[in-house]
C-alpha positions in Angstrom: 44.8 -34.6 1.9 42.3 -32.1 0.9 42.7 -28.7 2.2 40.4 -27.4 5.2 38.5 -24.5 3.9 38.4 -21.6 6.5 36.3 -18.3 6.2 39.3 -16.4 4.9 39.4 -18.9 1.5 35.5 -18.7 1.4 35.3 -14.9 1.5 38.4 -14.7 -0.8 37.1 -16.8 -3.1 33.0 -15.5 -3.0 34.5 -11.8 -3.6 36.6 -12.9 -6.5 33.8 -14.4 -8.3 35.5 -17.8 -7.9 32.7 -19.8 -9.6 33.8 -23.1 -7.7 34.2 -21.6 -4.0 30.7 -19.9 -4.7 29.1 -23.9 -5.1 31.3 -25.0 -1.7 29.9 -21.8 -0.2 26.9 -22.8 -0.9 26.7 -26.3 -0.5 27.8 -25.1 3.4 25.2 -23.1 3.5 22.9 -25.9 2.0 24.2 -28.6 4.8 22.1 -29.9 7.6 25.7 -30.7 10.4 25.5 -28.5 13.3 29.8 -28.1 12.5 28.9 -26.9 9.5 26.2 -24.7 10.5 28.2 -22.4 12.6 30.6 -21.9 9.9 27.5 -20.8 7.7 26.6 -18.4 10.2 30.1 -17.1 10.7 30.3 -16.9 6.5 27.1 -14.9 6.2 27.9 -12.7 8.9 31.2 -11.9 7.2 29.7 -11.4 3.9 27.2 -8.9 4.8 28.7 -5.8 4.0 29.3 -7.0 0.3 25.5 -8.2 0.2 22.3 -5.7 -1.4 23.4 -4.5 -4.6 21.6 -6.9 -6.7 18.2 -7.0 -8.4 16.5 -10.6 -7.1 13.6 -12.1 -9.7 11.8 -14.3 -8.8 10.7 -16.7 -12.0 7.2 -18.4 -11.9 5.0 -20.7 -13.8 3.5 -24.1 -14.6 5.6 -26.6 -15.5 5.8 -26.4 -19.4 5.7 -22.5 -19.1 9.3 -22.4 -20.8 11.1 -20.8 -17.3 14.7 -22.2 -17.9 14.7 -21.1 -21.4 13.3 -17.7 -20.8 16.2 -17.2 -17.6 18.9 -18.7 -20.4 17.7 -16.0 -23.0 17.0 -13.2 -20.3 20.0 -13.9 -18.7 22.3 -13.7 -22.0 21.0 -10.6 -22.5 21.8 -8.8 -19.1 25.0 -10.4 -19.7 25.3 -8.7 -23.1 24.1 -5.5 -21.4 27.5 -5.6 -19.2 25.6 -7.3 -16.1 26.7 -10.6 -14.3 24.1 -12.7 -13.5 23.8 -15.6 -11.0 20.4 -18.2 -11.9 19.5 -20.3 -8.1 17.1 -23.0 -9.8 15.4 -25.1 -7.8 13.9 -28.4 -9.1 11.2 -30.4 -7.9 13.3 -33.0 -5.1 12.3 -36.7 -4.9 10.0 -37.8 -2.3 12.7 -40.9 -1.5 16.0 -39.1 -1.5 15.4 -35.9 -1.9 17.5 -35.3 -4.7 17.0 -33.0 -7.6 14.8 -34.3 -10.5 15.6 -32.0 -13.3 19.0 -30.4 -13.4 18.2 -26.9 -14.5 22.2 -26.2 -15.5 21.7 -28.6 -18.4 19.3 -27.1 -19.4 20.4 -23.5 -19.8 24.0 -24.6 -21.3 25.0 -21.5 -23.5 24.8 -19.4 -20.5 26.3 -21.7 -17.6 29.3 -21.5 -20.3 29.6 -17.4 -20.0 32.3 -16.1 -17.7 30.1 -13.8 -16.5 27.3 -16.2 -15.0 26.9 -18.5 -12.6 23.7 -21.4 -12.4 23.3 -22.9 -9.2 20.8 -26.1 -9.6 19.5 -27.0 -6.0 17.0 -29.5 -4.8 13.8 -28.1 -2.9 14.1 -31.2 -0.6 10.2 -31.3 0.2 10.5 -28.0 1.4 6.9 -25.5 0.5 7.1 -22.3 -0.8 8.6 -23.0 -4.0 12.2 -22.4 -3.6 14.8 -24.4 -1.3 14.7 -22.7 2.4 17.9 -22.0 1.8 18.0 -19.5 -1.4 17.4 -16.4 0.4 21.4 -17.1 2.0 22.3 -18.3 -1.1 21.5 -15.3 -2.9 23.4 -13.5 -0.3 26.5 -15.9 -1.4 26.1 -14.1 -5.3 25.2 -10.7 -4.0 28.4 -10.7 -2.5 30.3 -12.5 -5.5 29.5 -9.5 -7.2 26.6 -10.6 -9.6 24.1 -7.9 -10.7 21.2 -9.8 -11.2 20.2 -12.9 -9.3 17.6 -15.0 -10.9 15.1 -17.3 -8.7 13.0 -19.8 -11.1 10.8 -21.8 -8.6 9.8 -25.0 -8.2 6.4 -24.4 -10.5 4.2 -27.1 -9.3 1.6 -25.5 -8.0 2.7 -25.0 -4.4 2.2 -21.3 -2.6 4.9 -19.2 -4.3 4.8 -16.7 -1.6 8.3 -17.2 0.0 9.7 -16.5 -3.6 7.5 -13.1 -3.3 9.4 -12.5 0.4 12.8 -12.3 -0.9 12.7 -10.9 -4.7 12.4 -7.3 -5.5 10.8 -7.8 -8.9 8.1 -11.7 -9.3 7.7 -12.2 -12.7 4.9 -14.4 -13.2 5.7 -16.8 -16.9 2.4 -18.1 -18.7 1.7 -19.9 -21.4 -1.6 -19.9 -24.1 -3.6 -22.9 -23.5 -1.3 -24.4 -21.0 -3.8 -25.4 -18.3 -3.5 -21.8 -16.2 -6.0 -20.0 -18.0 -7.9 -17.2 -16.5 -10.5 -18.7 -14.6 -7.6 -21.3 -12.8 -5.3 -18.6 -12.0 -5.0 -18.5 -8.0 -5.7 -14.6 -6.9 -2.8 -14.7 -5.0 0.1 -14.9 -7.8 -1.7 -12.4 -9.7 -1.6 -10.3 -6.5 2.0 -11.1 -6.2 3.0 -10.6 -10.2 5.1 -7.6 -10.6 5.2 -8.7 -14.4 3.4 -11.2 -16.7 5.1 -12.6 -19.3 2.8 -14.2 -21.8 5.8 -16.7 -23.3 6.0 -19.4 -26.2 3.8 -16.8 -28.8 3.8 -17.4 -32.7 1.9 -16.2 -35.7 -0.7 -19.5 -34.5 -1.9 -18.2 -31.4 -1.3 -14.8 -31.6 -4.9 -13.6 -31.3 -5.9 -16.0 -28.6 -2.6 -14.0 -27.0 -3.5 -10.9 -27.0 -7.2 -12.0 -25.6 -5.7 -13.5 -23.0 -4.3 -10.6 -22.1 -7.2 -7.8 -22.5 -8.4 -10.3 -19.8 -5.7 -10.4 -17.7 -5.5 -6.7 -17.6 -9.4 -6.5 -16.6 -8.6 -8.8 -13.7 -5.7 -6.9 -12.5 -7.8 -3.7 -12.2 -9.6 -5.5 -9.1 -6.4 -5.9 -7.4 -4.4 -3.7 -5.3 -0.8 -2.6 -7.2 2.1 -3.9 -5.2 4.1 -0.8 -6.4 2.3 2.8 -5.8 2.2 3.9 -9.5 3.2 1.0 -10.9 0.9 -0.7 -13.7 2.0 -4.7 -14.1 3.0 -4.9 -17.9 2.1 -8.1 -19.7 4.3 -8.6 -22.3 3.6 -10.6 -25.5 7.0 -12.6 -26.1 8.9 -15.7 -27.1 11.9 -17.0 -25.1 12.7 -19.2 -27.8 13.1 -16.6 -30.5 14.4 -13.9 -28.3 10.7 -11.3 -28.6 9.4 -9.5 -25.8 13.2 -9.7 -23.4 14.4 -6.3 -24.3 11.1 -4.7 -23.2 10.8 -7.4 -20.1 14.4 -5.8 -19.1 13.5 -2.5 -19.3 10.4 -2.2 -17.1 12.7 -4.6 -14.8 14.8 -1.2 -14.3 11.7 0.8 -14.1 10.4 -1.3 -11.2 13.6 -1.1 -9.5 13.7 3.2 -10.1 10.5 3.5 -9.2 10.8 1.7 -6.0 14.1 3.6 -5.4 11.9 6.8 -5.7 9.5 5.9 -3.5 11.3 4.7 -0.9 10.0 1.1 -0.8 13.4 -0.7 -2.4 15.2 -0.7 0.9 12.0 -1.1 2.9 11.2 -4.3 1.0 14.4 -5.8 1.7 14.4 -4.7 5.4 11.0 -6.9 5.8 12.6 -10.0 3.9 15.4 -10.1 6.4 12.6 -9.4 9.2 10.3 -12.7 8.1 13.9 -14.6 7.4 14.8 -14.1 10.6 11.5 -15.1 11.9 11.7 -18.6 9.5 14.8 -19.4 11.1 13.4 -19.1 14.6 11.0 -21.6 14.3 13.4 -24.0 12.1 15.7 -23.6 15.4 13.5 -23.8 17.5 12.0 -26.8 16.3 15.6 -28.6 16.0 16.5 -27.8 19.3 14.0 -29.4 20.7 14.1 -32.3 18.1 18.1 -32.7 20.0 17.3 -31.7 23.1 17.2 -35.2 25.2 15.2 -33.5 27.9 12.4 -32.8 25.1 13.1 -35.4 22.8 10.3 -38.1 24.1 7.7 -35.8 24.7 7.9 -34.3 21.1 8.0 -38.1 19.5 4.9 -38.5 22.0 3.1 -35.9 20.8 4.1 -36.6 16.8 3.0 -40.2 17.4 -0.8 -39.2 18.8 -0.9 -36.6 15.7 0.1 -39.0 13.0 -1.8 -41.7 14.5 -5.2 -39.4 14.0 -5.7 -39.8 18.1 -5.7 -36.1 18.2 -5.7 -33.2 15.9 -1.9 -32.0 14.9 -2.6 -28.4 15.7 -3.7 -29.7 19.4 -0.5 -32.0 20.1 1.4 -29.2 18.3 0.2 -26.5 20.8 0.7 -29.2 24.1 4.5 -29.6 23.3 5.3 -26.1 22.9 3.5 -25.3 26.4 6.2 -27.6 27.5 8.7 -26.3 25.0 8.5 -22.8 27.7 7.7 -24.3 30.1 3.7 -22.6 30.2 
């Protein structure tokens, strides 16, 4: 019979690194069963202490933009600079079972091989944002394991990347030349978000159109507010594939990070992450109470039904059930 992990083995195993108690932590953390929910809880509550060391990326870009291959080559490079690195990638999930499409870890091979890194490949399971609504406690699994930096690629496909924004301290934003996400098709909002640009995938071929690209990029960023007081979003020329333009992408990483540390804003940023977490998992819990509650169970199915079957607008039925939801 297989042994009955505890939170003593889980936190014994996270803080020694223990690369296959950090996927069971995580798959608990990942796991829907109410049993296994309250275990999460207790697990992240007892992790805590070891947690907010770490530099969280978040990785971004059309699909095609090279993002496993830059986080393989960016990540074998922290690892060369003496840091551990932990890589969460989320692929697209499949509308019928949910299950992940791509499989990032094969993918980024030479680095799930190094002792000191760890490539978590997790399904987004339909859920918006571009990441799985679980990374933020997953990250909080590596932070505590110890790893330096924690890599986020994203989903890529065009959904709002903004709940990658709410729980990295650096958003690198990965494009490509000619790849579909030229200037003019660039949403405002990820360039507002970009902490860094990464122009990837340039050669001797395209180099001029590059560095146009670019010059443009940098006139459109002088209509947008900086994220960072003082800070001025590089865009770095650079090939993942032939290892150009990482060195210089890690080092303005670590002058985001000192700058923020200067001004203050490093340990305000991660203060409001945990604040809009916490109010994520409000309405998640909400929501599944009253999903389980027998009490409430019809009258939410009732008001679903009218929504889906157009007899009234969603936001309406929405707003009914909640008045009953408190009773007001």
């Amino acid at each position: 019979m297989a042994k009955q992990f505890g939170i003593d083995d889980y936190i014994t195993g996270i803080k020694a690194s223990d690369k296959r108690i950090l996927g069971k932590a995580i798959t608990l953390i990942e796991s829907k069963k109410p049993e296994h929910r309250d275990l999460a809880d207790q697990l992240l509550k007892a992790i805590l202490p070891f947690t907010g060391k770490s530099i969280r990326i978040g990785i971004t870009g059309v699909p095609g933009a090279g993002k496993s291959t830059f986080i393989e080559t960016f990540g074998k490079l922290a690892v060369e600079k003496g840091k551990k690195v932990a890589v969460l990638a989320v692929d697209p999930s499949s509308s019928i079972n949910k299950g992940s499409i791509l499989g990032d870890k094969t993918r980024m091979e030479e680095l799930a091989k190094d002792p000191n890194a760890f490539i978590r490949p997790s399904p987004s399971s339909g859920f918006l944002g571009g990441i799985a609504n679980t990374t933020y406690e997953s990250l909080l699994i590596c932070e505590a394991a110890g790893y330096d930096y924690i890599l986020i690629e994203t989903v890529g496909v065009g959904q709002s990347e903004t709940l990658v924004n709410d729980i990295t301290d650096v958003f690198l934003f990965l494009k490509i030349i000619g790849g579909g996400d030229e200037l003019q098709g660039i949403k405002r909002g990820i360039m507002e978000m970009a902490d860094l640009i990464f122009i990837n995938k340039v050669n001797s071929e395209n180099l001029a159109k590059a560095k146009l690209t670019r010059t443009e990029l940098s006139r459109a960023l002088q209509f947008i507010t900086a994220k960072e007081k003082a800070w001025k979003v590089p865009i770095i020329l650079g090939s993942a594939l032939e290892n150009e333009g990482l060195t210089e992408t890690y080092e303005k990483i670590e002058s985001l990070i000192s700058l923020k540390n200067k001004n203050g804003t490093f340990i305000q940023d991660r203060k409001d992450q945990a604040e809009k977490r916490f109010e994520f998992w409000v309405k998640e819990y909400i929501l599944e109470k009253a999903k389980r509650d027998n009490s409430l169970e019809t009258s939410y199915l009732e008001h679903k039904k009218k929504a889906s079957e157009l007899n009234s607008n969603s936001s309406s039925e929405a707003r009914e059930f909640v008045k009953k939801l408190f009773g007001s």
